[in-house]
C-alpha positions in Angstrom: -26.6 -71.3 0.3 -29.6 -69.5 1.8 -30.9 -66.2 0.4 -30.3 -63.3 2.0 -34.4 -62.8 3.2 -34.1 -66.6 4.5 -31.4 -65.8 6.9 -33.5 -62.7 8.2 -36.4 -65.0 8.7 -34.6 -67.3 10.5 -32.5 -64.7 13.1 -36.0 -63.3 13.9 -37.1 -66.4 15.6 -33.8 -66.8 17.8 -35.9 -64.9 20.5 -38.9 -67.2 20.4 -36.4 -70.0 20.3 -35.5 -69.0 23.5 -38.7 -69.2 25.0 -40.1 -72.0 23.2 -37.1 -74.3 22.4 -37.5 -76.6 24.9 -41.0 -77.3 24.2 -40.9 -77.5 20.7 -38.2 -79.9 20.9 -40.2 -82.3 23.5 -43.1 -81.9 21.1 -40.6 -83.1 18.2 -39.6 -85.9 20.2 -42.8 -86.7 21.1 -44.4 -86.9 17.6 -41.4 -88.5 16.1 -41.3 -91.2 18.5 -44.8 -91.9 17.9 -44.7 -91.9 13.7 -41.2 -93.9 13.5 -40.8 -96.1 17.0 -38.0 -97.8 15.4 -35.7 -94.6 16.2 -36.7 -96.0 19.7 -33.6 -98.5 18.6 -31.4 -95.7 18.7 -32.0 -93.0 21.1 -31.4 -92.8 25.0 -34.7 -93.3 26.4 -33.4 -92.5 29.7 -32.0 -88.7 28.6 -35.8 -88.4 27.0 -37.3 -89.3 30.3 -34.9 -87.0 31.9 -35.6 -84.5 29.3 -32.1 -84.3 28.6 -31.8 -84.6 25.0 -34.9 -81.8 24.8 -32.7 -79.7 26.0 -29.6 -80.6 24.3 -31.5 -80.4 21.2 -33.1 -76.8 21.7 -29.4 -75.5 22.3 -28.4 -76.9 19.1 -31.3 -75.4 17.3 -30.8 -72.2 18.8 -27.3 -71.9 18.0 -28.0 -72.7 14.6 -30.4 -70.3 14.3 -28.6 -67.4 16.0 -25.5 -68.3 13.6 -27.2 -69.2 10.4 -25.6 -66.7 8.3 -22.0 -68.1 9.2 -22.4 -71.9 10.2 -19.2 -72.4 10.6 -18.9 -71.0 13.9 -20.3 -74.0 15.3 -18.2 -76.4 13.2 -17.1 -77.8 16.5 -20.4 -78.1 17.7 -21.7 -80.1 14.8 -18.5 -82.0 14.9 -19.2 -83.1 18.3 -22.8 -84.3 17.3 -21.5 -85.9 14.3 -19.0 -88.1 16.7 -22.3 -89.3 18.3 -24.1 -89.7 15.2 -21.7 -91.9 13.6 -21.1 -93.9 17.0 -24.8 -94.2 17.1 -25.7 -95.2 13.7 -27.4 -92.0 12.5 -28.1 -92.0 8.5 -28.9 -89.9 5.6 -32.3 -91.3 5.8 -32.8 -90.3 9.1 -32.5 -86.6 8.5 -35.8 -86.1 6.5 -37.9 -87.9 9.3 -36.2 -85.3 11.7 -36.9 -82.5 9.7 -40.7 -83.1 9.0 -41.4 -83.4 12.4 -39.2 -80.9 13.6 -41.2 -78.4 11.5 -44.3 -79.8 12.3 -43.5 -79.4 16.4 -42.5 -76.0 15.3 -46.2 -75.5 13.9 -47.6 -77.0 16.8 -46.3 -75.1 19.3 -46.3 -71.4 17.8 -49.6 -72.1 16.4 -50.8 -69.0 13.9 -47.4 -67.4 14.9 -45.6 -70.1 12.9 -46.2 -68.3 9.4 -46.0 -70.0 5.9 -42.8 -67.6 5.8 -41.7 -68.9 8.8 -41.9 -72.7 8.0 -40.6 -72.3 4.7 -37.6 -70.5 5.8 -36.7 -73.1 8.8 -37.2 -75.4 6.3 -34.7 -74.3 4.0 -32.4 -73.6 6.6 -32.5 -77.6 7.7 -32.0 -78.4 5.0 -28.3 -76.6 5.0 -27.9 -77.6 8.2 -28.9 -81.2 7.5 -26.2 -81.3 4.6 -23.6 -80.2 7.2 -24.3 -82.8 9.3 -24.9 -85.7 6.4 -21.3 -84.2 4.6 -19.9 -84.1 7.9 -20.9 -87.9 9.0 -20.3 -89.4 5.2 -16.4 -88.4 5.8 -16.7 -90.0 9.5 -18.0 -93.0 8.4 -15.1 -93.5 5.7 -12.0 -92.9 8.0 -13.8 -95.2 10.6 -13.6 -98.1 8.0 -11.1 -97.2 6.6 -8.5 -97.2 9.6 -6.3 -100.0 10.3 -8.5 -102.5 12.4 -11.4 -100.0 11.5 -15.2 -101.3 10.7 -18.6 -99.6 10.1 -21.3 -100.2 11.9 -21.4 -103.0 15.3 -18.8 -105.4 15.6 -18.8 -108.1 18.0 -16.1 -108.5 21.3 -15.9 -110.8 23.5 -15.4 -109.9 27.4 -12.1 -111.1 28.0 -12.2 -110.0 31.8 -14.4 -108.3 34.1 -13.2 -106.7 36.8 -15.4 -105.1 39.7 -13.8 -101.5 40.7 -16.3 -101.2 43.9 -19.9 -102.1 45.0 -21.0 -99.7 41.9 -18.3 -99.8 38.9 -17.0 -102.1 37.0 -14.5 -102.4 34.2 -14.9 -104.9 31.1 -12.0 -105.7 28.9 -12.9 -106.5 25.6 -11.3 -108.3 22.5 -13.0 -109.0 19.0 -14.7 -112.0 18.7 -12.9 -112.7 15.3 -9.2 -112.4 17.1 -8.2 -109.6 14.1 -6.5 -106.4 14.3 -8.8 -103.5 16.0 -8.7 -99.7 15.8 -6.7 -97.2 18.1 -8.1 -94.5 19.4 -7.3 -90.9 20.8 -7.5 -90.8 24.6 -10.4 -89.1 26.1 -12.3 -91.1 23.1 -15.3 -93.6 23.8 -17.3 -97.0 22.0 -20.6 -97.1 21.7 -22.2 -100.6 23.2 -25.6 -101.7 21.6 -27.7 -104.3 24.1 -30.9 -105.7 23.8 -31.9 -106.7 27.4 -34.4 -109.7 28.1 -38.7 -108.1 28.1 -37.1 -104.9 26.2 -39.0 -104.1 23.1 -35.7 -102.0 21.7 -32.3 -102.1 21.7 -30.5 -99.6 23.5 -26.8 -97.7 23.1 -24.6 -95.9 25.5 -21.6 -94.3 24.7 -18.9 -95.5 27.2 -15.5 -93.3 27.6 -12.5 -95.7 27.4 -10.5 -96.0 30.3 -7.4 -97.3 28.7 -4.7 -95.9 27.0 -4.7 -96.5 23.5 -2.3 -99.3 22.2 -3.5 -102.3 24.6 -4.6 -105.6 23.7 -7.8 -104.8 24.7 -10.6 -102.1 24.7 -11.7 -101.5 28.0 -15.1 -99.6 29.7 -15.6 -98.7 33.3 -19.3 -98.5 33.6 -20.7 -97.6 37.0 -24.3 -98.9 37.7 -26.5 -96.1 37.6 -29.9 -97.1 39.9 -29.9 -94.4 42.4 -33.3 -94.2 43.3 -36.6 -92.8 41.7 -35.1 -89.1 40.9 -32.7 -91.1 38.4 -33.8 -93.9 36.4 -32.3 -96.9 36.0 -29.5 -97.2 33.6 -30.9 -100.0 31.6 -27.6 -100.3 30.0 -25.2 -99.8 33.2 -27.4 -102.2 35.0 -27.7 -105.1 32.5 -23.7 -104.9 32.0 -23.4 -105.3 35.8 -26.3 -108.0 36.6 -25.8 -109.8 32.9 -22.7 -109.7 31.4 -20.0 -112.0 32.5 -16.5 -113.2 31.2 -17.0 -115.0 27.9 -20.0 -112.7 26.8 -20.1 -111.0 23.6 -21.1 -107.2 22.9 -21.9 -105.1 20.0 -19.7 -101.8 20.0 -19.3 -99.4 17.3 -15.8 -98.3 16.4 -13.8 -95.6 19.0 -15.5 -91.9 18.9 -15.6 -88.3 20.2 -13.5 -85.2 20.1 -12.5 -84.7 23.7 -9.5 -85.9 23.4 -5.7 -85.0 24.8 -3.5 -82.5 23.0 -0.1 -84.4 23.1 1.6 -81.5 21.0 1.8 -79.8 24.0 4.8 -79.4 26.5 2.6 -77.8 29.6 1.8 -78.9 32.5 -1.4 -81.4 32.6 -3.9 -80.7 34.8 -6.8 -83.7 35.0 -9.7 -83.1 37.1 -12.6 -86.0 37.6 -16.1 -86.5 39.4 -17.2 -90.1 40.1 -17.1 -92.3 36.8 -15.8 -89.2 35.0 -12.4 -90.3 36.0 -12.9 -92.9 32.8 -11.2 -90.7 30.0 -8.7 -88.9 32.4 -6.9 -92.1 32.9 -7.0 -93.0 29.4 -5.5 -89.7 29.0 -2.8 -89.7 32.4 -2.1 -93.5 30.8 -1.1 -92.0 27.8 0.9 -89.2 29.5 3.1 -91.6 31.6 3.4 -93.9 28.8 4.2 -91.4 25.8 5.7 -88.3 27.6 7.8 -86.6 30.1 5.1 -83.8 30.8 4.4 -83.0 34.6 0.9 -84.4 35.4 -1.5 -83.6 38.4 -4.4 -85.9 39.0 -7.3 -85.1 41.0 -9.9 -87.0 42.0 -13.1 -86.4 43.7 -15.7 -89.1 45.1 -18.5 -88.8 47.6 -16.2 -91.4 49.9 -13.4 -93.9 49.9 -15.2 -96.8 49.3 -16.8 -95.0 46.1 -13.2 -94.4 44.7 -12.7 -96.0 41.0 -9.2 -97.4 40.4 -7.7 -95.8 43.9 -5.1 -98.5 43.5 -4.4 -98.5 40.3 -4.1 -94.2 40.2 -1.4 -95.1 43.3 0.7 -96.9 41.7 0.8 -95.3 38.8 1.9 -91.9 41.5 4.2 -94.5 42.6 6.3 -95.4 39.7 6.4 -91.9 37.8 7.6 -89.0 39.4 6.2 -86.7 37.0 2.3 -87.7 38.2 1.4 -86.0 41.4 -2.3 -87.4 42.9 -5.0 -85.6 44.7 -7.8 -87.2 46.6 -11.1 -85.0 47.7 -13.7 -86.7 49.1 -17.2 -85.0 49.8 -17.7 -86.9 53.3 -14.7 -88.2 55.8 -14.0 -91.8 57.0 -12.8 -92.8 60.3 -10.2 -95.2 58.4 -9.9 -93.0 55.1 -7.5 -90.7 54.0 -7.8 -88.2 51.4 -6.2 -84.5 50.3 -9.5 -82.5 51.1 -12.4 -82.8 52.4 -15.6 -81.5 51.0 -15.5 -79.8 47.3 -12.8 -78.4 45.3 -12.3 -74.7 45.1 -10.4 -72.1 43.1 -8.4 -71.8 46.5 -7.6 -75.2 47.4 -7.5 -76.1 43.5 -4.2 -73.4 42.8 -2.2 -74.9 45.8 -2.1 -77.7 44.2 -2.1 -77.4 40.2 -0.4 -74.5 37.8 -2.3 -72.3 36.5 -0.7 -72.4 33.3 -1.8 -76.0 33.2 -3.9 -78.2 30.7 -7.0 -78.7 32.3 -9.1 -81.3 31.4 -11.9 -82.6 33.6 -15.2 -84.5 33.5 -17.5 -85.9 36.1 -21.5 -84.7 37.0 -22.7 -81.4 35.9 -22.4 -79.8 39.2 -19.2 -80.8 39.9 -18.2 -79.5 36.5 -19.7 -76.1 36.9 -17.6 -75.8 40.5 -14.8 -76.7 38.7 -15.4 -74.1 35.7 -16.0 -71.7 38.0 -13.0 -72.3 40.0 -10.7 -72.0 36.7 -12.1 -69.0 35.8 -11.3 -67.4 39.1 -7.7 -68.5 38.7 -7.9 -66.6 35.4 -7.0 -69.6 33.5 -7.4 -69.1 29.5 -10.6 -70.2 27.5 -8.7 -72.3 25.2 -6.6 -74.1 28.2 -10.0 -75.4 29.8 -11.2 -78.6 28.3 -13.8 -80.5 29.5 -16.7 -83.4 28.4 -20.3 -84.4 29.2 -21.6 -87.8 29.5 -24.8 -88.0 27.4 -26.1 -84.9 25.6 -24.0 -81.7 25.4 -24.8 -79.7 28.3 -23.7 -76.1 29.3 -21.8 -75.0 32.4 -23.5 -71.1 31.7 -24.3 -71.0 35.5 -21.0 -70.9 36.3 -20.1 -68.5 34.0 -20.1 -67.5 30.0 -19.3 -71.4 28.6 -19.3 -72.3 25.9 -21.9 -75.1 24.5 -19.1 -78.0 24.9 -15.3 -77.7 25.0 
């Protein structure tokens, strides 16, 4: 527990962590990288070049700090890092190397501001933090190998099929190589698949949603390749998976993670809303609902254009044999030969002709389109604890389309 003066300290910086967070935390990066380059085998370089981890990491931080006297009111925040952590391989080893040079970016960038007070306090208060997180992980780690079919660590699967969605996606259906029992997983859940690509100095992990419903034979990803130009840099994983793996190959995955994930105590409508490749854990999740339920389910999906759809013909037959799914097709740009529900972007308007507002709503998909559809939720006065949602790599916020929360 930290003393009473500690916590004072600490709630005093929250407004130079505002200001400062995001540099400290590239500084952090930056010296850690360069004192331990074998956490280069575990961290996205692309989100660093991007600089969103940075930024992930500076919300963290700041939330910590602004709620260090009751940490619990970011439980599910920590909870949500601790499903990476544990996909990802994170240890109780790793935390002290985080802390020192966390401290020491926070020395760096304040410079005479950062007071002996002031370090000693923040580092007190990691180490609570650090305990939450190691506590946290320790029980994670346990009821991962302690499932039925559960492991710790990588295990090896073999891609039984791969199947290209369209000129961008494709989905790979995998089976352990040792033909024994695997674990289940909640829908909305993901793997983690660890690659070590030909002339790369590290290996690299991605978190991949599953696109499944659980209770298969099979684990399968749908991984659109991400090499859109010199704004975006190439998913080294995404594009070795498309230009390397074939049939027969073998992959390293850890063991399903993640806590966006499909509330089937509910009797409500379900509402699922996806962007692009976000459309990965919303079938999972309308596979499940079809399968497991009698729930009315709405499906909407957006793409930049027909030929950029993922799983248009599976999605339709699926609308075709339940009567309970109704599908939705928006499309940013129209085709001579394509059809869809909408053209353009969804709205609050459009978006309550169509869905309850007393739905379940669950969506995923870029950061833009998930801020549209935040704000359009809000607008149709939909509750808080109704609106569910995910983002692919480090937590983001949506707080330009309104007061969201951190993650969801």
């Amino acid at each position: 527990m930290l003393d009473s003066r500690t916590i004072a300290i600490i709630k005093s910086t929250v407004p130079v962590l505002e200001i400062h967070g995001e540099t400290i935390t590239r500084t952090f990066y930056q010296t850690m990288f360069r004192n331990h380059p074998e956490l280069l085998n575990i961290f996205n370089h692309a989100n660093q070049r991007q600089g969103k981890q940075p930024t992930a990491l500076a919300n963290a931080v700041y939330a910590a700090a602004a709620h260090i006297d009751n940490l619990g009111q970011i439980l599910p925040v920590v909870r949500g890092i601790a499903h990476k952590h544990r996909a990802l391989g994170i240890l109780p080893e790793h935390y002290p190397i985080v802390g020192e040079n966390l401290l020491g970016a926070i020395k760096t960038v304040l410079g005479e501001a950062a007071t002996d007070d002031i370090l000693e306090a923040w580092s007190r208060a990691y180490g609570v933090i650090a305990d939450a997180f190691i506590s946290v992980e320790a029980d994670m780690y346990e009821q991962s190998a302690q499932q039925p079919g559960g492991w710790r660590g990588f295990r090896r699967f073999v891609v039984e099929r791969k199947v290209q969605e369209t000129d961008e996606a494709a989905s790979f259906y995998l089976v352990p190589e040792d033909g024994e029992a695997f674990a289940s997983f909640e829908p909305g859940q993901y793997i983690t698949v660890r690659v070590k690509p030909e002339g790369q100095e590290f290996t690299h992990l991605r978190h991949y949603s599953l696109s499944a419903a659980p209770g298969t034979a099979y684990y399968r990803i749908t991984v659109k390749r991400e090499d859109d130009g010199l704004n975006k840099p190439a998913g080294i994983v995404s594009t070795y998976l498309h230009n390397n793996v074939k049939q027969g190959d073998v992959l390293e995955i850890s063991a399903p993670a993640g806590d966006f994930t499909l509330n089937q105590n509910r009797q409500t409508t379900v509402t699922l809303i996806s962007g692009g490749v976000g459309l990965t854990p919303m079938i999972s999740m309308l596979e499940t609902l079809l399968a497991h339920s009698d729930r009315e389910v709405v499906y909407i999906h957006a793409a930049r254009s027909e030929d950029r759809h993922i799983m248009k013909e599976h999605t339709a037959a699926l609308a075709a044999k339940h009567s309970q799914l109704k599908c939705y097709t928006v499309y940013e740009k129209a085709e001579a030969n394509g059809s869809c529900d909408k053209i353009g972007y969804i709205d609050a308007a459009w978006l309550l002709s169509v869905a309850p507002p007393q739905s379940d709503f669950y969506f995923c998909g870029p950061v833009p389109f998930m801020q549209a559809v935040y704000q359009a939720l809000h607008e149709m006065n939909v509750p808080e604890d109704s609106i569910h949602y995910e983002f692919f790599g480090p937590a983001g916020s949506l707080s330009s389309a309104g007061s969201a929360p951190v993650s969801n």
